[in-house]
gemmi code that builds the backbone of each chain (N, CA, C; Angstrom):
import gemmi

chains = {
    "A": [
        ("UNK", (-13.931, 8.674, 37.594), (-13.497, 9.789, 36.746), (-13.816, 9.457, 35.297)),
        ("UNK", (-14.792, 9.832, 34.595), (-14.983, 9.949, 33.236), (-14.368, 10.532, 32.535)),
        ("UNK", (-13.913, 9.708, 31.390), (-13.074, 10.579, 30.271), (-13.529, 11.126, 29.328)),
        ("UNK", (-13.299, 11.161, 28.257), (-14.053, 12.546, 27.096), (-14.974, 11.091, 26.556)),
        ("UNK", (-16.211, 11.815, 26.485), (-17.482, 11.181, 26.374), (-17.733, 12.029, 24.509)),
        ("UNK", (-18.066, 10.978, 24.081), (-18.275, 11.095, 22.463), (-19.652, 10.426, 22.087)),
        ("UNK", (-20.805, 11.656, 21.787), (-21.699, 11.273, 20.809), (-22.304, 11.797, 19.866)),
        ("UNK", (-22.504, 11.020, 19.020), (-23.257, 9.613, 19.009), (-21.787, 8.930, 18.672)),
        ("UNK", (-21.677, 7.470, 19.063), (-20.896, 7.124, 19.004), (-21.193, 6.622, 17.133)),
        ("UNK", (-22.062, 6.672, 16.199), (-22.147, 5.964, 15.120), (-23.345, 6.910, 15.057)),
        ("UNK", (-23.427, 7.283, 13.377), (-24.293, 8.449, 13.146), (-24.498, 7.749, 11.700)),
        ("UNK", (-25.390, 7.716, 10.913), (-25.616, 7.575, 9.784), (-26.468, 9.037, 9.192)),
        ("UNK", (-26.024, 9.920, 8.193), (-26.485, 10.485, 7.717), (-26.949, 10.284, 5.885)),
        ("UNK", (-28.051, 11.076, 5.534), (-28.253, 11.223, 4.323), (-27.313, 12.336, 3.634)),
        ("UNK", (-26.832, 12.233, 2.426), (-26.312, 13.527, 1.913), (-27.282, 15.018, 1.593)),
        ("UNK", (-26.569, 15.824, 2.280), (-27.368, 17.013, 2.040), (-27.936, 17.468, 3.481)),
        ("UNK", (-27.874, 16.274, 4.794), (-28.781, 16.622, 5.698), (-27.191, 17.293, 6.845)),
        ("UNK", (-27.776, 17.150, 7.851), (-26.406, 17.943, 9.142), (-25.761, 16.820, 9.957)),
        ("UNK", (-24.710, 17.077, 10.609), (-24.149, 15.973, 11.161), (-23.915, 16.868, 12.630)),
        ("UNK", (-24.600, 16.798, 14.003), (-23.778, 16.995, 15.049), (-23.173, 16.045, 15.853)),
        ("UNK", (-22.191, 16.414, 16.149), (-21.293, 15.365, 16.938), (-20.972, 16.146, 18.292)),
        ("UNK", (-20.796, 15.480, 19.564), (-20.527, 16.638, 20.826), (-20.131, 15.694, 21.233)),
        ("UNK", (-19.121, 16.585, 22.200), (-17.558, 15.829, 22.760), (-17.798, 16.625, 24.288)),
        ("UNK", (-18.157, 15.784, 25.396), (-18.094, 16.227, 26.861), (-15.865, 16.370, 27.514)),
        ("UNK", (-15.568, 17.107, 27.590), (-14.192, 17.058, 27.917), (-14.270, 16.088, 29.212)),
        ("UNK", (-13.167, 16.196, 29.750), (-12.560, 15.072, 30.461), (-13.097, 16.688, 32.010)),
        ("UNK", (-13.601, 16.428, 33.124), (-13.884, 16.985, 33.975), (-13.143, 18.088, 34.191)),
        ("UNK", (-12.812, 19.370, 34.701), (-12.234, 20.284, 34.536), (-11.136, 20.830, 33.474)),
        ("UNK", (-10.886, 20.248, 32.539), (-10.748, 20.151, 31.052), (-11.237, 21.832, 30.143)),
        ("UNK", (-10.403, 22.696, 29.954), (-11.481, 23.759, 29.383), (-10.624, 23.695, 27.912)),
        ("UNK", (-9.746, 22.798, 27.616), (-8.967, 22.975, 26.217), (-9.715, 21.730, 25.237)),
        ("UNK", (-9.889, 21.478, 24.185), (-10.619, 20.485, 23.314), (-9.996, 20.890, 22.214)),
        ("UNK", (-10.254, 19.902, 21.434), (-9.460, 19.487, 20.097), (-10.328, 18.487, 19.250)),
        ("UNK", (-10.500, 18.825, 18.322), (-11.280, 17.823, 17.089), (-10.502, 17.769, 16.073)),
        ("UNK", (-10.170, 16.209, 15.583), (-9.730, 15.307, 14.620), (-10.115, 14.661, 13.993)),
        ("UNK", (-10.408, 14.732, 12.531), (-10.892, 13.674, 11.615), (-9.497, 12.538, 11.170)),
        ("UNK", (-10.532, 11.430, 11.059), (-9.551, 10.144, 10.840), (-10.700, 9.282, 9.447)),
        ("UNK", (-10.155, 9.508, 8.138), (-10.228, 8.815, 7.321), (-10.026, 7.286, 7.073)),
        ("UNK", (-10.907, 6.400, 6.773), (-10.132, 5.088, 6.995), (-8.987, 4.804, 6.427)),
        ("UNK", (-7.595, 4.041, 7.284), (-6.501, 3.324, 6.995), (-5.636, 4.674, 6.962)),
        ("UNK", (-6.459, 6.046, 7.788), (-5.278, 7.053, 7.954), (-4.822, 7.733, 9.101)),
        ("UNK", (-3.925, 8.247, 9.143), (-4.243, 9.099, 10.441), (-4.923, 9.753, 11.120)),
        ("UNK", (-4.617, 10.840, 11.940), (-5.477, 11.785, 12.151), (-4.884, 12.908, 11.814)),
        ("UNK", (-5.674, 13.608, 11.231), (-5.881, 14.851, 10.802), (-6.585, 16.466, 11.979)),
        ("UNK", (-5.937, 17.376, 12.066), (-5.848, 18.222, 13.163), (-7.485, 19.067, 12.542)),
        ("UNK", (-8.287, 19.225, 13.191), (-9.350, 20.177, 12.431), (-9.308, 21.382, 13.545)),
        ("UNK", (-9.546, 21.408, 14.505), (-9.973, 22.819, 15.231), (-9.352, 22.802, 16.978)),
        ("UNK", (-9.134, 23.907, 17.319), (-8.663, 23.972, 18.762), (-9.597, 24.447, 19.832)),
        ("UNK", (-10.539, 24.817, 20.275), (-11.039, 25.499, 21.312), (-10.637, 25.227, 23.296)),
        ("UNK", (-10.620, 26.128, 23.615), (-10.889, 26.625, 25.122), (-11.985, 27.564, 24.478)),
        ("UNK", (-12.765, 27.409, 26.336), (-13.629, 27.356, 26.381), (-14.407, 29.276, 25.743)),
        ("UNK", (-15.959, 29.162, 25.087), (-16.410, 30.651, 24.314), (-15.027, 30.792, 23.375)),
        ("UNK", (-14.570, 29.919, 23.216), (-12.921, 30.819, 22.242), (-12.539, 29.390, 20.967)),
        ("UNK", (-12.515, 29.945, 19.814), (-11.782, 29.305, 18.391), (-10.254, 29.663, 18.840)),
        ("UNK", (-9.199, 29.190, 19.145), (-7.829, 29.240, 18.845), (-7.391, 29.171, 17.587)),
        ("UNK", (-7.492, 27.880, 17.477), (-7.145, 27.344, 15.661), (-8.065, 26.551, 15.065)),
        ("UNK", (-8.605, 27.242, 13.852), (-9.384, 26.191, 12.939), (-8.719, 26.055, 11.749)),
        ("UNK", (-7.344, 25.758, 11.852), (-6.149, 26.063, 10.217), (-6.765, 24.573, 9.732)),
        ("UNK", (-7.330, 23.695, 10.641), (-7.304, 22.438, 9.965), (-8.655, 22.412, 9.386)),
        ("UNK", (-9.327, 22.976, 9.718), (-11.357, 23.067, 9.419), (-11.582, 23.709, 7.909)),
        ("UNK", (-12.347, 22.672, 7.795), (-13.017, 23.021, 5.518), (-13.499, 24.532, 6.041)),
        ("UNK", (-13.367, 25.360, 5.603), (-14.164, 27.342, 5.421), (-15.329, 26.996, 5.189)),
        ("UNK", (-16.095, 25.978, 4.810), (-17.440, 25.807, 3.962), (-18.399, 24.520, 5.001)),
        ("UNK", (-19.222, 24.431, 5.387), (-19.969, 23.517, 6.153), (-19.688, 22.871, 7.398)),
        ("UNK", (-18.766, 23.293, 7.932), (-18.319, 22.901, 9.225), (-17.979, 24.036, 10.116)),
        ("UNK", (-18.406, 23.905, 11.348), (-18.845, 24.875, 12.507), (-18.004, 23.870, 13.774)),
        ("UNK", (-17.089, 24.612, 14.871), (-17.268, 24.090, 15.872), (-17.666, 25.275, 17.166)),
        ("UNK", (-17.885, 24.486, 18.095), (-18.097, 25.849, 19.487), (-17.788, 24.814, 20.530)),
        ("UNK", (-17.397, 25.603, 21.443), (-17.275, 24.998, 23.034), (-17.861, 26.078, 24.006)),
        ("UNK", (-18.947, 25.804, 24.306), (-19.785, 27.377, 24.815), (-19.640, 26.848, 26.109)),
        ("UNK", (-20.031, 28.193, 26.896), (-19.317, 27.883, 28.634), (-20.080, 26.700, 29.404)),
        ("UNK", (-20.840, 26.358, 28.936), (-21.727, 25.370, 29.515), (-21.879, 24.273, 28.717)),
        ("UNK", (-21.749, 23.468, 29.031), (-22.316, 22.083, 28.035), (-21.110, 21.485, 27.258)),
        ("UNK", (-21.387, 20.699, 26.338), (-20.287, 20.192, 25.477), (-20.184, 20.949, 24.449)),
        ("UNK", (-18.557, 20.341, 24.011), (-18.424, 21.311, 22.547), (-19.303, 20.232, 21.476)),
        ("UNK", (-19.449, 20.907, 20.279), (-20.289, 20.729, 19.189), (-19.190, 20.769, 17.695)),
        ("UNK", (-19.396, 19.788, 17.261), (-18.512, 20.051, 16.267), (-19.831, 19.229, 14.858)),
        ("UNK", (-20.201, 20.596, 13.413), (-21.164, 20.332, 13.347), (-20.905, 20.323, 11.402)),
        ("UNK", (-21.742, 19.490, 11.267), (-21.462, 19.455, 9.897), (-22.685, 19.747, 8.601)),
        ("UNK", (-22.854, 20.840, 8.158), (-23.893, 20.998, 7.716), (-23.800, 20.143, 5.738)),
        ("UNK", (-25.037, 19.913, 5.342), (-25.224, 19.704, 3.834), (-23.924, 18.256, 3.891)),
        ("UNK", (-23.794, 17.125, 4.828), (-22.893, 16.700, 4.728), (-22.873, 15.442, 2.959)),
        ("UNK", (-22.034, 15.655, 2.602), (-21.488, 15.064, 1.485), (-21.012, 13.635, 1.574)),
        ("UNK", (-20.533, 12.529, 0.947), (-19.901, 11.172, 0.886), (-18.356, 11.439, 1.573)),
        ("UNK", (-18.092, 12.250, 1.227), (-16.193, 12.311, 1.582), (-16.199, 12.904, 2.966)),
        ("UNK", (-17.500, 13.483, 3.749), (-17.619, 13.354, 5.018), (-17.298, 12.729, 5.990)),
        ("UNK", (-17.694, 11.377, 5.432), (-17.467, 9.661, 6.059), (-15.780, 9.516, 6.771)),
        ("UNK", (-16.531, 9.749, 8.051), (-14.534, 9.608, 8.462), (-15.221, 9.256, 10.360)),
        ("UNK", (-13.651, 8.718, 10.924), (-14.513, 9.012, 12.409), (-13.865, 10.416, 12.957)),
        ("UNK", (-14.327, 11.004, 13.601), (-14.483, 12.565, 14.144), (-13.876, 12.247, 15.838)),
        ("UNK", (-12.594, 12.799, 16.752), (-12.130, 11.974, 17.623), (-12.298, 13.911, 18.246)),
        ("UNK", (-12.705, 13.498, 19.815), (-12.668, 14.814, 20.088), (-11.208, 14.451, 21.409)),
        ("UNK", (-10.573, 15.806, 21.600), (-9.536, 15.288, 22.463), (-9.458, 16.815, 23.590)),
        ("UNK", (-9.226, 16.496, 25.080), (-9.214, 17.262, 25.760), (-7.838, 17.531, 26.598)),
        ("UNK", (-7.611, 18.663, 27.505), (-6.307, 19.046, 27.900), (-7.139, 19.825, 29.152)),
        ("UNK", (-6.216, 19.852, 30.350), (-6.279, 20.704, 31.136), (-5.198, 21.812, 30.846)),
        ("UNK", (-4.671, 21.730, 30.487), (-3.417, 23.344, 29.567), (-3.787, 23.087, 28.663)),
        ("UNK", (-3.019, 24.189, 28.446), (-2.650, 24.744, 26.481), (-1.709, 24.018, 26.554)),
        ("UNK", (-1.275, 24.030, 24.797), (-0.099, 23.633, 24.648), (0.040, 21.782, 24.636)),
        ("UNK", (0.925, 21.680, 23.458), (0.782, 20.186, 22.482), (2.117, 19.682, 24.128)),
        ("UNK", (2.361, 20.340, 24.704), (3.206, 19.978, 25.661), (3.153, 19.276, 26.531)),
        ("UNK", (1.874, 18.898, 26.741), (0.610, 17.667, 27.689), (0.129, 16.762, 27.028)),
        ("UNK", (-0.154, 16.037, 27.925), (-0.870, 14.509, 27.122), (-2.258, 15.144, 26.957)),
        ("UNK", (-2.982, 14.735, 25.555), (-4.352, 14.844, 25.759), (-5.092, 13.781, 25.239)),
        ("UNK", (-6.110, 13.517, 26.419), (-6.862, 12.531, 26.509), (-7.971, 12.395, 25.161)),
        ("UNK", (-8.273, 11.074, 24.503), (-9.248, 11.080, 23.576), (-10.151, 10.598, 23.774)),
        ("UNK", (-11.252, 10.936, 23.158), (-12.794, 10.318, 23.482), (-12.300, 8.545, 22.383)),
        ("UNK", (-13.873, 7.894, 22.507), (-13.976, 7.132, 21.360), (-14.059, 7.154, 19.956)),
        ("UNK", (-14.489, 8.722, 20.006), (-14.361, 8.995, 18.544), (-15.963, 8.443, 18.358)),
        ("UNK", (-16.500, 9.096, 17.172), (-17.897, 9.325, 16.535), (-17.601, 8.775, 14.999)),
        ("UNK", (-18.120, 8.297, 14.544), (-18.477, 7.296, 13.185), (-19.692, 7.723, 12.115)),
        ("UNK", (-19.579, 8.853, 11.435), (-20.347, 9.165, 10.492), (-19.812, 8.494, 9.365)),
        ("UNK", (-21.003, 8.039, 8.959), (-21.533, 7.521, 7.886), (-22.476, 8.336, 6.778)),
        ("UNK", (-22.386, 8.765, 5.838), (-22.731, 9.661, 4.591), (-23.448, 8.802, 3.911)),
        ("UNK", (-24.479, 8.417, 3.611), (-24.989, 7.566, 2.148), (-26.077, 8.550, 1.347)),
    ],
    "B": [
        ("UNK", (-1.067, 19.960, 7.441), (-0.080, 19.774, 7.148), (0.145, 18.245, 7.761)),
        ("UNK", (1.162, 17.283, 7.300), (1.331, 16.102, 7.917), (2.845, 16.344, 8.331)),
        ("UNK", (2.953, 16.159, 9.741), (4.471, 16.069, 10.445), (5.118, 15.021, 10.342)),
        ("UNK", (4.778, 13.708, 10.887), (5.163, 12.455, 11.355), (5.161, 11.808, 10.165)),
        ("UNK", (5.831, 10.696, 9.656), (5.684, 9.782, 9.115), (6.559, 8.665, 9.556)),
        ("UNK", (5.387, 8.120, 9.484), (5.982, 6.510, 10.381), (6.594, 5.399, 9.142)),
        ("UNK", (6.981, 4.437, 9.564), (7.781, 3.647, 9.424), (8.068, 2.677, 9.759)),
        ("UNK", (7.409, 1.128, 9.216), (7.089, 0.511, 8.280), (5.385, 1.007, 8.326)),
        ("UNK", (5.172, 1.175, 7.406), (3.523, 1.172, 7.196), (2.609, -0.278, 7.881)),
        ("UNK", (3.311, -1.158, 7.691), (2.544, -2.236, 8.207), (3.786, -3.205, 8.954)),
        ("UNK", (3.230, -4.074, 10.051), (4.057, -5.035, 10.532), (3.507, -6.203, 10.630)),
        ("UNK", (4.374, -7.193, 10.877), (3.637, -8.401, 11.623), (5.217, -9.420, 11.706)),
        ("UNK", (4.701, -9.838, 13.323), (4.931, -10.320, 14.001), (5.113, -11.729, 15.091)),
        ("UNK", (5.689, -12.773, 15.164), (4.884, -13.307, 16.194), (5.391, -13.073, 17.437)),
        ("UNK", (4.169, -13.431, 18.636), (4.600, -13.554, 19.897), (6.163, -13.422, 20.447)),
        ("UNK", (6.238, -13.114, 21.284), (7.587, -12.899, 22.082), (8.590, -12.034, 21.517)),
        ("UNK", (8.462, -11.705, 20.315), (9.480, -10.468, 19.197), (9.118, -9.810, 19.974)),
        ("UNK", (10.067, -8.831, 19.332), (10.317, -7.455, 19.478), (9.946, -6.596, 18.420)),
        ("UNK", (8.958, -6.133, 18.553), (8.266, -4.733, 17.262), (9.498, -3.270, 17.531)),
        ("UNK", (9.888, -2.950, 16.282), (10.502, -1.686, 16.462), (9.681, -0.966, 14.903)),
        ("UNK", (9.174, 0.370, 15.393), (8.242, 1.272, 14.642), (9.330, 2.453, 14.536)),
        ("UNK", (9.315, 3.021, 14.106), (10.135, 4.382, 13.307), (8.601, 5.862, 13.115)),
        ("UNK", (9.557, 6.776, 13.634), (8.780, 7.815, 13.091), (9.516, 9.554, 12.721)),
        ("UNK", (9.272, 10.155, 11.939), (9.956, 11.203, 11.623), (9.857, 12.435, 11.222)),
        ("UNK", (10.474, 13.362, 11.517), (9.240, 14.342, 11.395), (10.287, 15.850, 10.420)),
        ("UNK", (9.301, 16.616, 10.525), (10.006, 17.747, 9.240), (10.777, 19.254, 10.230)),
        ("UNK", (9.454, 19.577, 11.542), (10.172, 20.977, 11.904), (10.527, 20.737, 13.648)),
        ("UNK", (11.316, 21.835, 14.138), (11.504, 21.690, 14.986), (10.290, 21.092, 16.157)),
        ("UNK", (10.822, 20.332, 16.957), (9.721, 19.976, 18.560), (10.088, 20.333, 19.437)),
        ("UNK", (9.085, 21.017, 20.423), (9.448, 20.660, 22.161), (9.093, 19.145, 22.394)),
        ("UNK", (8.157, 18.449, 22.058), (8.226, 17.325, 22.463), (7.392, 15.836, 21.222)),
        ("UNK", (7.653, 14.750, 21.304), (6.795, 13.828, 20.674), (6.157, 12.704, 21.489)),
        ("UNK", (5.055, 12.496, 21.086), (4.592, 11.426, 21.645), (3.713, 10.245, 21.010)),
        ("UNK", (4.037, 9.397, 21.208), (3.143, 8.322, 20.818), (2.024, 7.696, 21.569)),
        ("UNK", (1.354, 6.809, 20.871), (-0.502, 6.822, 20.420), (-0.381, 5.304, 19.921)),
        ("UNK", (-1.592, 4.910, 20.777), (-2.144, 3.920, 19.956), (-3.389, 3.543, 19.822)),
        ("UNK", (-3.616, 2.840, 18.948), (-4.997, 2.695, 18.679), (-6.085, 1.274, 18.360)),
        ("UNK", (-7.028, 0.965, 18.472), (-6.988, -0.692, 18.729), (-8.110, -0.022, 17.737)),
        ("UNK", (-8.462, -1.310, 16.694), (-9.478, -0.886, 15.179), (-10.948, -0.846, 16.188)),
        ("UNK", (-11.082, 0.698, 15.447), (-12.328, 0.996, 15.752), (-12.565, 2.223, 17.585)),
        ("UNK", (-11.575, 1.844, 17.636), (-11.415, 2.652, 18.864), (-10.485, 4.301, 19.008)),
        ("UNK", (-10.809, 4.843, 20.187), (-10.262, 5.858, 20.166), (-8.600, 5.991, 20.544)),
        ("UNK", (-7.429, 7.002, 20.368), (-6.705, 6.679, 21.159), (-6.061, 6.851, 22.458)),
        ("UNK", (-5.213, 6.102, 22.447), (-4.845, 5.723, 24.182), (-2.965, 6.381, 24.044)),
        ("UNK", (-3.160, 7.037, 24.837), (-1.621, 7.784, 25.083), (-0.140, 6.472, 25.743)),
        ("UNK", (0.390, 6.649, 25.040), (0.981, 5.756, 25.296), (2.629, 6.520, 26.588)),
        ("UNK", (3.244, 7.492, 25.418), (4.312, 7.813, 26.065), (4.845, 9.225, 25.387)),
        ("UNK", (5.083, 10.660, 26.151), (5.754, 11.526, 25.891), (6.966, 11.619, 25.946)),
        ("UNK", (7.809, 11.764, 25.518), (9.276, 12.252, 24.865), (9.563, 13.617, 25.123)),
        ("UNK", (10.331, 14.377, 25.533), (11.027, 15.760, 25.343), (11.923, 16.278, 24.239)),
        ("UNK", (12.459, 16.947, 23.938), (13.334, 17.609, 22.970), (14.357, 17.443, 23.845)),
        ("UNK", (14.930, 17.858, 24.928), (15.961, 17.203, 25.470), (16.399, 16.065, 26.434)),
        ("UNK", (15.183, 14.789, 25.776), (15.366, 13.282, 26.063), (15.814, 12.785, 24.949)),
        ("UNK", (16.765, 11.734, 25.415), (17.013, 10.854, 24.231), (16.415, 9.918, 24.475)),
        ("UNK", (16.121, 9.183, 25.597), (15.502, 7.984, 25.973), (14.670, 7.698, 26.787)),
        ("UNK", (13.222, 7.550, 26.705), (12.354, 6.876, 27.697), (11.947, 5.436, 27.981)),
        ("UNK", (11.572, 5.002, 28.721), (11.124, 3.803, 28.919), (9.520, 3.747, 29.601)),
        ("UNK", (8.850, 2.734, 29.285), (7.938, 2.804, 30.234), (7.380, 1.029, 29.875)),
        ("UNK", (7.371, 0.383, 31.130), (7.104, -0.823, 30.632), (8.059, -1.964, 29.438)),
        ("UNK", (7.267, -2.253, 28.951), (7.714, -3.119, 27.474), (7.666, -2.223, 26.566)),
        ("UNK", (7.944, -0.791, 26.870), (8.198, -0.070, 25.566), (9.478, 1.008, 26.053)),
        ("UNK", (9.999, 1.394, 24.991), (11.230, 2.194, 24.735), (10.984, 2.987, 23.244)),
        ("UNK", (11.557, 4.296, 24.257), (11.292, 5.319, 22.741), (12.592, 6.023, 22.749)),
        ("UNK", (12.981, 6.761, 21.568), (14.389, 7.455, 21.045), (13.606, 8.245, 20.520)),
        ("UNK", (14.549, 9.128, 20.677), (14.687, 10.372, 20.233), (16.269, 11.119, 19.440)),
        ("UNK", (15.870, 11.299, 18.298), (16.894, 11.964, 17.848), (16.760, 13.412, 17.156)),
        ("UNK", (17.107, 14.278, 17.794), (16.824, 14.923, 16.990), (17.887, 15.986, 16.163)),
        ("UNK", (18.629, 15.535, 15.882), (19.207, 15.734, 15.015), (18.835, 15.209, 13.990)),
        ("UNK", (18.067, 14.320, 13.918), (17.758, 13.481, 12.433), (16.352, 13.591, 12.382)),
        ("UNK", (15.604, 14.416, 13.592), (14.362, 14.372, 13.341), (13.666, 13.015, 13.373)),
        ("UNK", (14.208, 12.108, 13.875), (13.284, 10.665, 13.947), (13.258, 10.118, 15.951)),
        ("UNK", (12.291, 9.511, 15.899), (12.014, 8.451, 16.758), (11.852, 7.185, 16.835)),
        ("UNK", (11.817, 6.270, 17.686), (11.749, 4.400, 17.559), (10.687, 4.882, 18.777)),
        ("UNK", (9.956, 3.491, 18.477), (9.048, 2.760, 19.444), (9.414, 1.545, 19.579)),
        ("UNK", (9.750, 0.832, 19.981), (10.198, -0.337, 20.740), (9.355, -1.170, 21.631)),
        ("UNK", (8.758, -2.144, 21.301), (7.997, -3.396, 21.873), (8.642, -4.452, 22.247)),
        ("UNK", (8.431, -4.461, 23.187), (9.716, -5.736, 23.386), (8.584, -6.987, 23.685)),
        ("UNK", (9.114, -8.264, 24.051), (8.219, -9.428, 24.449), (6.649, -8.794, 23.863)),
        ("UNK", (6.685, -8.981, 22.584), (5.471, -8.985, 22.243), (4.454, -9.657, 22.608)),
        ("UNK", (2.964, -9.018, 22.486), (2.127, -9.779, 22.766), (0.926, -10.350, 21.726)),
        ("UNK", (-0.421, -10.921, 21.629), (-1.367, -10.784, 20.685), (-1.832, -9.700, 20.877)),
        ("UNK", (-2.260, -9.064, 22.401), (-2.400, -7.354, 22.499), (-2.486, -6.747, 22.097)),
        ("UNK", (-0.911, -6.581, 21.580), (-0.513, -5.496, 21.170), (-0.787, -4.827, 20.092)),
        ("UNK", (-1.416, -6.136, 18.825), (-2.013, -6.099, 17.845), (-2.884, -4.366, 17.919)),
        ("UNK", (-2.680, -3.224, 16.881), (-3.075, -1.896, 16.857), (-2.426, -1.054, 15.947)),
        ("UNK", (-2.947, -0.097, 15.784), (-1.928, 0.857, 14.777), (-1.481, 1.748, 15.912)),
        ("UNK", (-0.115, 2.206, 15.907), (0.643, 2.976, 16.801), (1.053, 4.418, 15.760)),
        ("UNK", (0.616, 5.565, 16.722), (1.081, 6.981, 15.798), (1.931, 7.742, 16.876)),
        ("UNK", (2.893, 8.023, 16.244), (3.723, 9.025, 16.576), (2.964, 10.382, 16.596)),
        ("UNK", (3.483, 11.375, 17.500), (2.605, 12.750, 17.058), (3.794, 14.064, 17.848)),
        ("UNK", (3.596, 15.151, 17.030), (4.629, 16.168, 17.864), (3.782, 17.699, 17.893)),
        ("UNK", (4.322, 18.928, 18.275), (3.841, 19.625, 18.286), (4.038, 20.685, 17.497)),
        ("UNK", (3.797, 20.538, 16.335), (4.479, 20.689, 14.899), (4.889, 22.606, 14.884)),
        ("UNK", (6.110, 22.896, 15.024), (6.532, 24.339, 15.111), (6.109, 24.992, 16.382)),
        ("UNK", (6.225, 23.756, 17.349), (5.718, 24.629, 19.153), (4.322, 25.437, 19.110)),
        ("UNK", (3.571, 24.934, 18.025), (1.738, 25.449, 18.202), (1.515, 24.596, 19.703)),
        ("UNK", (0.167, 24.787, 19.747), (-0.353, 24.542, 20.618), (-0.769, 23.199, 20.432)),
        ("UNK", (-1.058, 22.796, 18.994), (-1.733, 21.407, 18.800), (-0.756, 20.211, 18.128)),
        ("UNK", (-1.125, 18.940, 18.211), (-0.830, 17.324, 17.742), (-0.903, 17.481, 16.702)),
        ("UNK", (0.214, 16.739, 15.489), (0.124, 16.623, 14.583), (0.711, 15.021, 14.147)),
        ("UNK", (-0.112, 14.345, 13.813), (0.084, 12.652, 14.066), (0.465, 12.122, 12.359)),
        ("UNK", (1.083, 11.491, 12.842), (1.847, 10.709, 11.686), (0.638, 10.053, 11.026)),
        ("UNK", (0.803, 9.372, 9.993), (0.067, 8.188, 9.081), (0.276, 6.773, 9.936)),
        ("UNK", (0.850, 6.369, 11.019), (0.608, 4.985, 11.682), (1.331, 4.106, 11.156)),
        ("UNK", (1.469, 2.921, 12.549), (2.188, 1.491, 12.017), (1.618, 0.692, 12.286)),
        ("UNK", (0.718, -0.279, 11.537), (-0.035, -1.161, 11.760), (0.455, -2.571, 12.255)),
        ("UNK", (0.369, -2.510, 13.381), (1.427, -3.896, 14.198), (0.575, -4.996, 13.950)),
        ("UNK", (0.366, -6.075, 13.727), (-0.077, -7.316, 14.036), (0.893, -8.303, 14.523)),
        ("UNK", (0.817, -9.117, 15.906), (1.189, -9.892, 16.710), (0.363, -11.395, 16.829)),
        ("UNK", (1.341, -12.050, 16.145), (0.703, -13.160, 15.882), (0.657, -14.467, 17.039)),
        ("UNK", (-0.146, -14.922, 17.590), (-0.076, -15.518, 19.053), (1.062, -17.302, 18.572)),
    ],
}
model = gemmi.Model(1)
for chain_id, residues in chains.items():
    chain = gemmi.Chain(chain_id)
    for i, (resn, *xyz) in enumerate(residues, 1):
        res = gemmi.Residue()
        res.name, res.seqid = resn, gemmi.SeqId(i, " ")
        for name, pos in zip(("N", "CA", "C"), xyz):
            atom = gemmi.Atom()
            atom.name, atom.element = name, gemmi.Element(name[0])
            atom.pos, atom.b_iso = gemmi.Position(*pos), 0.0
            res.add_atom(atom)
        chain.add_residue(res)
    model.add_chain(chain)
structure = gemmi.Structure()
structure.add_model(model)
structure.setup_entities()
């Protein structure tokens, strides 16, 4: 049984160029969740999807960041023109329900790097 | 928004102690749970809590719940070098749908 599969696991970008990151859920899994983690901080809530569907993006910048979970494939969580304060690791997390009322499983998390 | 805030920011430890972590939060929960995390890695679910539990156990760990005061303990007992990780509390901040994780307690367990 594979759990939420995260890549690239380590991404180095230039500033100005795109960052995709894609998060495979945990096998029949249609709920996902993306979290940025700043170093020496927590995590921070960015976006909710089930599956073709945005729930909540209260945590997502309005400006250069995109996510999707389209019916097929992995979700995409995408970072365009990325900047220095980008630099964080990106943790994708999956649920078979809705609802913060379940455990949800986390990938390894993705490691962008901005220079 | 940040829910959780944990408590002590940093620890350390040696072997065979007992780690006790604190965490606390601002609005109502159905439930909290804690998280941990080993540097560099993703995290690993440790243990859910209810709104009407006061006490779980699982293993060498023990969690509280109060909520009347809005706080929780994590409890390590017979520590290990292991255990060495940052541990986050997290709840479901105003019964949304999503985790909202504390700032962490950075345990170090000294062999």
């Amino acid at each position: 049984n594979a759990g939420v599969m995260q890549n690239p696991r380590h991404l180095v970008r230039r500033r100005g160029q795109e960052a995709r990151l894609r998060c495979s859920p945990v096998k029949g899994h249609s709920h996902v969740y993306w979290y940025r983690q700043l170093p020496e901080e927590g995590l921070k809530f960015m976006v909710y999807l089930q599956k073709e569907n945005i729930i909540d993006e209260s945590g997502m910048p309005k400006e250069r960041f995109s996510a999707e979970f389209p019916k097929e494939g992995p979700s995409i969580l995408r970072i365009q023109q990325v900047v220095r304060g980008d630099s964080a690791a990106y943790f994708c997390a999956s649920s078979p329900f809705s609802g913060a009322a379940n455990t949800i499983y986390f990938g390894e998390g993705s490691w962008l790097t901005v220079v | 928004s940040q829910q959780g805030e944990e408590d002590p920011q940093a620890l350390s430890i040696q072997e065979g102690e007992n780690a006790t972590m604190n965490c606390s939060y601002k609005t109502s929960i159905n439930n909290l749970q804690w998280y941990r995390q080993n540097s560099g890695r993703g995290l690993v679910h440790l243990i859910l809590i209810r709104s009407n539990e006061r006490e779980k156990h699982s293993g060498r760990l023990r969690v509280t719940l109060d909520t009347s005061k809005k706080s929780s303990s994590l409890l390590i007992t017979a520590s290990r070098a292991a255990d060495t990780a940052s541990y986050f509390c997290a709840t479901d901040e105003g019964n949304t749908d999503k985790l909202i994780f504390g700032t962490g307690t950075r345990l170090q367990v000294f062999p």
